[in-house]
N, C-alpha and C positions, 0 to 999 in steps of 0.2 A: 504494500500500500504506500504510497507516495502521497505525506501529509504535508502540508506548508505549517510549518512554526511561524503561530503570532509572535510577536516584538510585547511585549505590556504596555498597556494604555497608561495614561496618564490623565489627571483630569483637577480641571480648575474652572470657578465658576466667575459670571461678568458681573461688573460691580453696577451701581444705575449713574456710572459715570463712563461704561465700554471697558473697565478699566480691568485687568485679571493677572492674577499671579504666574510665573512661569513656574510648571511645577522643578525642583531640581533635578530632577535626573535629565527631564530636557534641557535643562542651561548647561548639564557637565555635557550632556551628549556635543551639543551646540557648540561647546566653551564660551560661552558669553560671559562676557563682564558688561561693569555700570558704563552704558555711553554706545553700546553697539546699536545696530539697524539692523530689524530683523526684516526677511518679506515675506511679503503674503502674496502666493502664485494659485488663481483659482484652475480650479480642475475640470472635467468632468466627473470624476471621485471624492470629491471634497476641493482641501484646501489642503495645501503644501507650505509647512511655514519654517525658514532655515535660514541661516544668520547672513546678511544681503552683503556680499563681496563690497570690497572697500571702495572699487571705483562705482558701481553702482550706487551705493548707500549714497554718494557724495553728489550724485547729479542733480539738482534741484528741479527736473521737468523729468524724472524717468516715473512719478506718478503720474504727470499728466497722457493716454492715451492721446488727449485729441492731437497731440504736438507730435504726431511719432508717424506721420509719413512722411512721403519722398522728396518734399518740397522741401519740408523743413529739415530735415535729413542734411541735405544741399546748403540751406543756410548756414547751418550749423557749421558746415564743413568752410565756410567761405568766407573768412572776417570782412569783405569786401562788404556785402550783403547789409551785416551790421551795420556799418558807416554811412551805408544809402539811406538805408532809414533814420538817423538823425542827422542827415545834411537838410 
């Protein structure tokens, strides 16, 4: 018989502020410390949550979807761009 081994669940509840604990064994799995960015990647299965790479954490528009196509892609890529729009 070929059984899949669960991983143990963990479980923490939300405050009426959004706000909820990490439980410990996910912060050592994770290794977080005070000051990281975690993210949140939806699924079709849930929700994927895992400590968000350093360059990603630091993007200030890698929340925003509407800004993430090929136009702005291009902008981004082109300080040129920048400078037109405040001449």
């Amino acid at each position: 018989m070929n059984r899949r081994t669960r991983l143990p669940s963990a479980f923490s509840k939300v405050s009426v502020k959004s706000q909820t604990v990490i439980p410990r064994e996910v912060r050592e799995r994770l290794r977080l410390k005070p000051g990281d960015t975690l993210r949140y990647r939806m699924t079709e299965d849930g929700v994927l949550l895992d400590k968000a790479p350093a360059n990603e954490a630091d993007d200030p528009f890698a929340t925003f979807s509407e800004w993430s196509n090929e136009a702005d892609e291009k902008a981004y890529r082109d300080p040129t761009t920048l400078l037109c729009a405040f001449v």
